[in-house]
C-alpha positions, 0 to 999 in steps of 0.5 A, a space after each residue: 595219449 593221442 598218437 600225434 606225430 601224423 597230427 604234426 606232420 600234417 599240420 603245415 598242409 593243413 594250415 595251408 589249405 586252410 588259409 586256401 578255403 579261407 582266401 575262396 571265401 573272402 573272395 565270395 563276398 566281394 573283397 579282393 585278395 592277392 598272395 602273401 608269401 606262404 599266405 593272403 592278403 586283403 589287397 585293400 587293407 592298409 600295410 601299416 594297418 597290417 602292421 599295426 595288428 601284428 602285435 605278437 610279431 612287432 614284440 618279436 621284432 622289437 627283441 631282435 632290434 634290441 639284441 641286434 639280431 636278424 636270423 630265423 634262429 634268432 626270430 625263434 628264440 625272441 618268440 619265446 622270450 616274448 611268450 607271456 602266460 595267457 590269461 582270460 580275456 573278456 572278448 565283449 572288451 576286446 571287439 570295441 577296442 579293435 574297432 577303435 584302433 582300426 578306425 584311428 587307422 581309416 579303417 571302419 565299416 563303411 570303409 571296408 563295405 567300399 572294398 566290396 565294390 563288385 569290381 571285377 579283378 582279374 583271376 589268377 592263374 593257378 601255377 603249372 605242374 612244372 611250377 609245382 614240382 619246382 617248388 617242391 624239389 626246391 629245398 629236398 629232392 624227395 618228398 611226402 604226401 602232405 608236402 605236396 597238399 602244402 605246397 599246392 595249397 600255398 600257390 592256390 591261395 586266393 584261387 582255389 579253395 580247399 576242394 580245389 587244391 585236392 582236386 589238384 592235387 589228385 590230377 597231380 599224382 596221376 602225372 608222369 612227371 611224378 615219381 613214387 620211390 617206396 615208404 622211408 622209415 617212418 613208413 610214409 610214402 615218398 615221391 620225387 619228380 622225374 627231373 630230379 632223378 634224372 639228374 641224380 642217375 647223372 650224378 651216379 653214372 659219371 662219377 662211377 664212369 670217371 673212377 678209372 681215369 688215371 690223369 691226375 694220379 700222382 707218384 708216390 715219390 712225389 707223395 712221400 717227399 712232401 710227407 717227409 715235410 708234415 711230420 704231424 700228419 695222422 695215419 689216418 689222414 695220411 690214408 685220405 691223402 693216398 686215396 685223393 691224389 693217388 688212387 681215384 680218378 676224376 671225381 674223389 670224395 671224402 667224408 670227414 666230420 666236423 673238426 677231423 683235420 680236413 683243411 689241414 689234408 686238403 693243405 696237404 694235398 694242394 702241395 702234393 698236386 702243385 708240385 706236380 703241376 696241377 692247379 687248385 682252385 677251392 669252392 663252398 656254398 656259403 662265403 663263410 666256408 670258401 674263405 675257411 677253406 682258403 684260409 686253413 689250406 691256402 687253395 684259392 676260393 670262392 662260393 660255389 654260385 660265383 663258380 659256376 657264373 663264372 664257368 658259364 659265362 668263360 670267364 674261368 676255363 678249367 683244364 685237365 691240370 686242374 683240380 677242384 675242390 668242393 668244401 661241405 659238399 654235403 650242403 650242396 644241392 643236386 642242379 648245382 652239384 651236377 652244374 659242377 660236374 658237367 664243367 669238370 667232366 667236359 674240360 677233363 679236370 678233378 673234382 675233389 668233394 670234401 663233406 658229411 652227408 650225415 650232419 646237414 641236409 643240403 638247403 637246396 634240394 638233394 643229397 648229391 654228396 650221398 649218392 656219390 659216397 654210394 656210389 664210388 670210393 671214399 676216404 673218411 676222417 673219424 678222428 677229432 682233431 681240433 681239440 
């Protein structure tokens, strides 16, 4: 059989410039076309016109309404409750029957011949290289040849054709800006930008430069007296609690997977540092995960966005009696992760870092939890607990 997998990963850049080379000749014969998304669009076409046409997605749409649902995951799973089994159509049918519903539209030849109106239309601008590498370090912090034919291909479309976005696409690579990192395991070629890491060396270097620190270190003492109070702890979690309030200094991390008894540690370490004099203050990256947080270890908190608003903007002054907790760090993207530590680190409070790198990547770009767990010392929950 064919060896497909290249065939597959490649098929969204070429899909995208595609639609470019698309785009450059609709244009060539004198209609005017703007961006749509990932896509093109003719400007003169009506949107309920569009709409109309888009019959596979209007089916899609209607199961979402009747189910209530809204999601890509839900999107997903209409389209293929929507798929019917194709049959064979006589297009000699089909052509006067578009024609038809077009013409209902106000859409017919003579119509559309005075789209072609030799008007001309300003050229837009193709984006600039930081653009480009902004986008594509938008969702990962490193990435592959075909990303980058993809995304420059996406913002070319009606303004370059296919030539073109190769052609960017080599001047491209050639930048300083652009980083080549090595092959990863499928034996691919990976790349990232300079900016991205920068800020993921910072990552590294100031949580490696805080190991020592000892402010919020607290007596055992203090830890066996509240130890005293869970008798229900495990022994494992009990060495996480030990790592956190006892043994790091101003960053600490913990890897733990999903149902390992993490909000009932972090309750149990709120009690440890409050009792010490510290303040907790919780954060996630989605408002699901901060109110979890909240709820499972009664540490006040909120999504990590309205954070660091509010750090940026004073309205929350953090000191060196305060403890930050950072729940599903491994969701979190490098810019916002370093954002985070760059307050914590100035103001000379603890960030406490709670995720697993190993179950989702971040939805934006990066793996900062990673590299912190490369980088310095971590604690780890392995057992299930919730069942």
């Amino acid at each position: 059989a064919i060896e497909s997998l290249r065939l597959f990963q490649w098929k969204m850049a070429a899909g995208a410039i595609y639609r470019a080379e698309l785009a450059s000749r609709i244009k060539s014969m004198g209609f005017a076309v703007e961006q749509d998304r990932d896509s093109f669009r003719l400007v003169d076409i009506p949107r309920a016109l569009e709409k109309q046409f888009s019959k596979r997605r209007n089916q899609i749409e209607q199961k979402l309404d009747e189910k209530g649902y809204a999601s890509a995951a839900a999107s997903q799973v209409a389209a293929l409750d929507t798929r019917v089994r194709k049959t064979e159509v006589d297009r000699a049918q089909l052509f006067p029957l578009w024609a038809q519903q077009a013409k209902d539209g106000g859409l017919d030849a003579m119509a559309i011949e005075s789209f072609r109106s030799g008007i001309a239309v300003p050229a837009p601008v193709v984006p600039s290289f930081n653009e480009l590498l902004s986008i594509l370090t938008l969702h990962a912090s490193t990435f592959r040849m075909e990303d980058i034919y993809r995304q420059a291909a996406v913002v070319s479309q009606g303004i370059l054709d296919a030539k073109g976005v190769i052609a960017l696409v080599a001047t491209l690579m050639k930048d300083e800006r652009m980083v080549a990192l090595g092959n990863d395991q499928q034996g691919c070629p990976r790349y990232t930008t300079r900016e991205m890491q920068i800020i993921e060396q910072g990552i590294a270097r100031d949580a490696a430069g805080r190991e020592k620190e000892t402010a919020h270190r607290i007596s055992q003492r203090m830890i066996n007296k509240v130890l005293v109070s869970r008798p229900t702890i495990s022994d494992e979690q009990r060495l996480a609690l030990q790592h956190i309030v006892a043994e790091t200094g101003g960053v600490a991390c913990v890897q733990g997977i999903a149902g390992s008894g993490k909000s009932y540690l972090m309750d149990a370490c709120r009690d440890v540092f409050e009792k010490s004099g510290y303040t907790l203050r919780g954060c996630a990256l989605s408002g699901k995960a901060a109110q979890g947080l909240q709820e499972g270890s009664h540490i006040p908190s909120q999504t990590l966005h309205s954070l660091l608003g509010d750090l940026d903007k004073g309205k929350i002054k953090l000191g060196k009696k305060d403890v930050l907790v950072l729940d599903e760090a491994g969701m979190v993207g490098s810019r916002q992760f370093a954002a985070l530590m760059g307050h914590v680190a100035r103001h000379g409070a603890k960030l406490v870092a709670i995720g697993d790198s190993r179950q989702l990547q971040p939805v934006d770009a990066g793996g900062a939890f990673r590299i912190l767990t490369t980088h310095i010392r971590y604690a780890e929950l392995n057992e299930i607990r919730r069942q």
